[in-house]
C-alpha positions in Angstrom: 17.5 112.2 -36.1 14.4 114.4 -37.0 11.6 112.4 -39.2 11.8 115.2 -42.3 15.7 114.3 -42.5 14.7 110.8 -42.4 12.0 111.2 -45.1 14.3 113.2 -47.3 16.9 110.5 -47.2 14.4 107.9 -48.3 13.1 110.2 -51.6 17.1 110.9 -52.1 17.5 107.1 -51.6 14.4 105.8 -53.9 15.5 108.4 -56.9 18.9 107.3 -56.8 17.8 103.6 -57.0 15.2 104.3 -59.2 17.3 105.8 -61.9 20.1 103.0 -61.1 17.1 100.4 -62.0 16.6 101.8 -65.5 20.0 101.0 -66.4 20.9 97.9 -64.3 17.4 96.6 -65.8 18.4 96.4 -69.1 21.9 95.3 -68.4 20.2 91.8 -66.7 17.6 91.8 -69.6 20.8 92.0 -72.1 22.8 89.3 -70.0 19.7 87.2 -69.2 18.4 86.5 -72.7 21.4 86.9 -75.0 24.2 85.9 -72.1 25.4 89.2 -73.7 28.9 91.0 -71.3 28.4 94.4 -72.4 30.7 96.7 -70.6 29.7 99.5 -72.8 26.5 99.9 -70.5 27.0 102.5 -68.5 28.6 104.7 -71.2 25.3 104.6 -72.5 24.1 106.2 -69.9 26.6 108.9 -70.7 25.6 109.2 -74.1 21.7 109.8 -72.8 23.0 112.9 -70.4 25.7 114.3 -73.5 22.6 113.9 -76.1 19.7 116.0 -74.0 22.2 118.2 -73.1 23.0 118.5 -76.8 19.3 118.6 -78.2 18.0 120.9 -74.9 20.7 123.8 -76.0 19.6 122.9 -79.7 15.5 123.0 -79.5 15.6 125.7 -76.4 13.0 122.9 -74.5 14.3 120.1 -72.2 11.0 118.3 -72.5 11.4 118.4 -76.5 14.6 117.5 -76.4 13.9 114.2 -74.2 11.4 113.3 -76.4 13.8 113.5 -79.5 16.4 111.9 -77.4 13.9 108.9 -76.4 13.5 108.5 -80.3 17.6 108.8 -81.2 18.4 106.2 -78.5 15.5 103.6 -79.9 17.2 104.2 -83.3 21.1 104.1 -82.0 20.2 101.1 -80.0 18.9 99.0 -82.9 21.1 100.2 -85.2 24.2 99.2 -82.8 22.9 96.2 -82.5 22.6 95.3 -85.8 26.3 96.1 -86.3 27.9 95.4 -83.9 26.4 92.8 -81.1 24.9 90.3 -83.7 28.3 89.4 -84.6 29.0 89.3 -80.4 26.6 87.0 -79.4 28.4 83.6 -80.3 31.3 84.7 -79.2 32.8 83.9 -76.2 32.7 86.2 -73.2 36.3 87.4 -72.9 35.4 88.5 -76.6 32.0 90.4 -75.5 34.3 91.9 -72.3 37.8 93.1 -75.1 34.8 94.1 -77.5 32.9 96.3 -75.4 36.0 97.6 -73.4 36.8 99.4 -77.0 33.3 100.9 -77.2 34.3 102.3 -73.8 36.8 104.1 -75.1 35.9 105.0 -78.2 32.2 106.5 -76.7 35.1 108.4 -74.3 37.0 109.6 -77.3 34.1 110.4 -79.1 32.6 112.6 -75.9 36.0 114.1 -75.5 36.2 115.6 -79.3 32.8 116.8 -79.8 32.1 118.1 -75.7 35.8 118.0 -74.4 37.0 117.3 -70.8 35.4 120.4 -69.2 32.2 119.7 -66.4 29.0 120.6 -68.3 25.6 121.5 -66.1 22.0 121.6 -67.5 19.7 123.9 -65.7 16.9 122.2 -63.9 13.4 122.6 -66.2 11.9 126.1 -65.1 8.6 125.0 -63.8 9.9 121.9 -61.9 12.6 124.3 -60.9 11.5 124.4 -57.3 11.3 123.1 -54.2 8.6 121.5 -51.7 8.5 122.7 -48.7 8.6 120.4 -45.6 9.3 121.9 -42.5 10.0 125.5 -42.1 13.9 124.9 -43.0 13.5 121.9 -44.8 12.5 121.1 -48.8 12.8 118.7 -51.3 13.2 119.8 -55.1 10.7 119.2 -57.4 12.2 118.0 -60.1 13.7 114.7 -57.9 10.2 113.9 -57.2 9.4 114.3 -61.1 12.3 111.8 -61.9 11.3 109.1 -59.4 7.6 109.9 -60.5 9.1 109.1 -64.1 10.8 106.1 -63.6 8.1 104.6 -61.7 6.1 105.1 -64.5 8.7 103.2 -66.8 9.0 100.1 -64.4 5.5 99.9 -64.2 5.2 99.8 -67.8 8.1 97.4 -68.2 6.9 94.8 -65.8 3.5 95.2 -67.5 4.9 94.8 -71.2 7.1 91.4 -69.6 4.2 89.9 -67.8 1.1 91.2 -69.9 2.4 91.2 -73.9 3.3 88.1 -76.1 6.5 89.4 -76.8 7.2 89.9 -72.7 6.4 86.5 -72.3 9.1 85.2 -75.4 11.5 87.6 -73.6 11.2 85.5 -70.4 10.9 82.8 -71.5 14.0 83.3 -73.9 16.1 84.4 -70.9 15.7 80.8 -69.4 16.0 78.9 -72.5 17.3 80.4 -75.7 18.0 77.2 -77.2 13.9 76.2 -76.9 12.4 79.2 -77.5 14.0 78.9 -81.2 13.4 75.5 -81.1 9.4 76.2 -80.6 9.3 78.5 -83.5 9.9 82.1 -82.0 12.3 83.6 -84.0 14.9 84.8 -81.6 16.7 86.5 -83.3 13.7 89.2 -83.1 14.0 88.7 -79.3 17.6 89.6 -79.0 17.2 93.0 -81.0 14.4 94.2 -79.1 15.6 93.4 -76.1 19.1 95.4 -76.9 17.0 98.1 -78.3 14.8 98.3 -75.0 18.2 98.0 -73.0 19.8 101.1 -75.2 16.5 102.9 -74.3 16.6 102.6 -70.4 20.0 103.4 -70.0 20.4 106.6 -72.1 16.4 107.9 -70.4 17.9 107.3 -66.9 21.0 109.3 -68.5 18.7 112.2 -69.7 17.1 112.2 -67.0 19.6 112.8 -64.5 21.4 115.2 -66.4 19.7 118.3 -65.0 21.1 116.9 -61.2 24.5 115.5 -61.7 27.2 116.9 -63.5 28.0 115.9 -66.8 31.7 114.8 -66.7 34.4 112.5 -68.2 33.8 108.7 -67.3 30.2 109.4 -65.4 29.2 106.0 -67.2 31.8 104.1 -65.6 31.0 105.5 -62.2 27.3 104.0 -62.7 28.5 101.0 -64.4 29.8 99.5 -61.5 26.9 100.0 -59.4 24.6 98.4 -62.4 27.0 95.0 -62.4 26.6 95.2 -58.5 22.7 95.3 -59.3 22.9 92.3 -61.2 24.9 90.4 -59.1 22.5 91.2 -55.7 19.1 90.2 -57.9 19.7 87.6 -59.6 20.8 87.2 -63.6 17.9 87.7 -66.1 15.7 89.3 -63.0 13.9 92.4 -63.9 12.0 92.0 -59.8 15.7 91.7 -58.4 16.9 94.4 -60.2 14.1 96.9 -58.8 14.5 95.2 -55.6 18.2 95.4 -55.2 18.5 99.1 -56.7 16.2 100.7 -54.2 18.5 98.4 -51.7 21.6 100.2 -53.1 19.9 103.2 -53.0 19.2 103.1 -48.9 22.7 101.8 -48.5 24.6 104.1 -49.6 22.4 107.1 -48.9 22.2 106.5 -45.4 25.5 105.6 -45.3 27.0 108.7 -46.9 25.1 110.5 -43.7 26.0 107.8 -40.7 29.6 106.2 -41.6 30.7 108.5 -44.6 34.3 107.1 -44.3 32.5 103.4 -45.0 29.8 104.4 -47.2 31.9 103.1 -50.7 32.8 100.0 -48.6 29.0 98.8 -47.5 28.0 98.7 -51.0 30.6 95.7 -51.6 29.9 94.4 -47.7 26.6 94.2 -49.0 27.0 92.3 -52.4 30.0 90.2 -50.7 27.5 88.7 -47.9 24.7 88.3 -50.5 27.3 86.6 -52.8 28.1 84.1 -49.5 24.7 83.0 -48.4 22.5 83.5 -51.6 25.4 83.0 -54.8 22.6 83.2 -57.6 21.3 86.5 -56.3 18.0 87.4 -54.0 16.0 86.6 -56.6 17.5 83.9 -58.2 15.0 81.6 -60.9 14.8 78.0 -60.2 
């Protein structure tokens, strides 16, 4: 196997785990601080690629209409929060799992009536539009290298605002202890919203930002959904590190598989979180 194919595989491999980061990250923020089952997650990320493909034929500018979308999911986040998952949080979790199974289908029903059934596509921004060349037959678009340039950029700057802010350190602390943290005077209540809020906001980016390379179809946020849970699951609950970890992981698995055993490709994945499950049950990156 040539080095450029093997290179090219990688960037495929690190974009495709990159992006699965942003949303897996929030869901293990979501379930780490408020013990929060929201199966409504990946359809999220649905919402992200409908919405920029929305605002992009709107404005006439992807860029502008990312930025408006960045905004709108800040907003949708905290206001769904305040409706809906406040009331969620005491609940049990086969309420959170029947509660956000609805939102499932009624984000479904909701893309169906206003963008029916029919595959959508949004064009590739004009000047990231092209292609690197590597060897004389070989490239690698652009625009890829933009989106894992991208969300680098936003793990950085989450892992920063966790480890470096007052309000990271509450959030971390709060996803080992809730029950102190409030006890010590933090209102966590706060907590909670902002960490929904931030959650909301990673899944619908990575959403807009993948729109322009993957088609925009009926139930896309299940098929990322699963992945995201299998995220979780590999690094540890509540573990931003495992999350990044265990994404680019995913990423390289099923990548390389797709081009070595393409019959077994879907099947390594769960190989892969079954043997992990066996010898490490809290996750790689499991807390003490």
């Amino acid at each position: 196997m040539e080095p450029t194919f093997v290179l090219i595989q990688l960037l495929n491999a690190a974009q495709q785990g990159l992006l699965l980061f942003l949303v897996a990250s929030g869901l293990t923020l979501i379930f780490g601080v408020m013990g929060m089952i929201n199966l409504a997650h990946g359809s999220l990320y649905m919402l992200g690629a409908y919405a920029v493909y929305a605002l992009t034929a709107l404005v006439g500018n992807f860029f502008i209409a990312l930025a408006l979308g960045v905004g709108a999911a800040a907003v949708f986040g905290w206001t769904l929060e305040r409706l809906l998952f406040v009331h969620l949080y005491r609940r049990d979790h086969l309420s959170q799992v029947l509660a956000t199974f609805g939102l499932i289908l009624l984000f479904e029903e909701l893309r169906s009536l206003i963008w029916g059934d029919d595959v959508h596509g949004l064009p590739v921004p004009a000047w990231l539009a092209g292609s690197i060349p590597l060897t004389d037959t070989l490239s690698y678009p652009v625009y890829r290298l933009a989106v894992s340039a991208v969300c680098l950029l936003l793990a950085g700057a989450l892992f920063a605002g966790l480890q470096g802010t007052r309000l990271g350190m509450a959030i971390r602390a709060g996803s080992r202890d809730r029950i102190l943290v409030a006890a010590l005077g933090i209102d966590i209540a706060r907590i909670q919203t902002c960490v929904f809020t931030l959650g909301v906001m990673l899944a619908m980016t990575a959403g807009m930002l993948a729109a322009p390379i993957e088609s925009l179809a009926p139930h896309m946020g299940t098929r990322i959904l699963i992945p995201s849970f299998i995220v979780v699951v590999l690094g540890g609950l509540g573990s931003v590190r495992g999350a990044l970890v265990a994404s680019l992981l995913l990423g390289v698995v099923d990548t390389f598989g797709q081009v070595w055993l393409p019959e077994l490709a879907g099947a390594m994945v769960y190989l892969l979180m079954a043997l992990t499950l066996f010898f490490r049950p809290a996750g790689l990156f499991a807390r003490g």
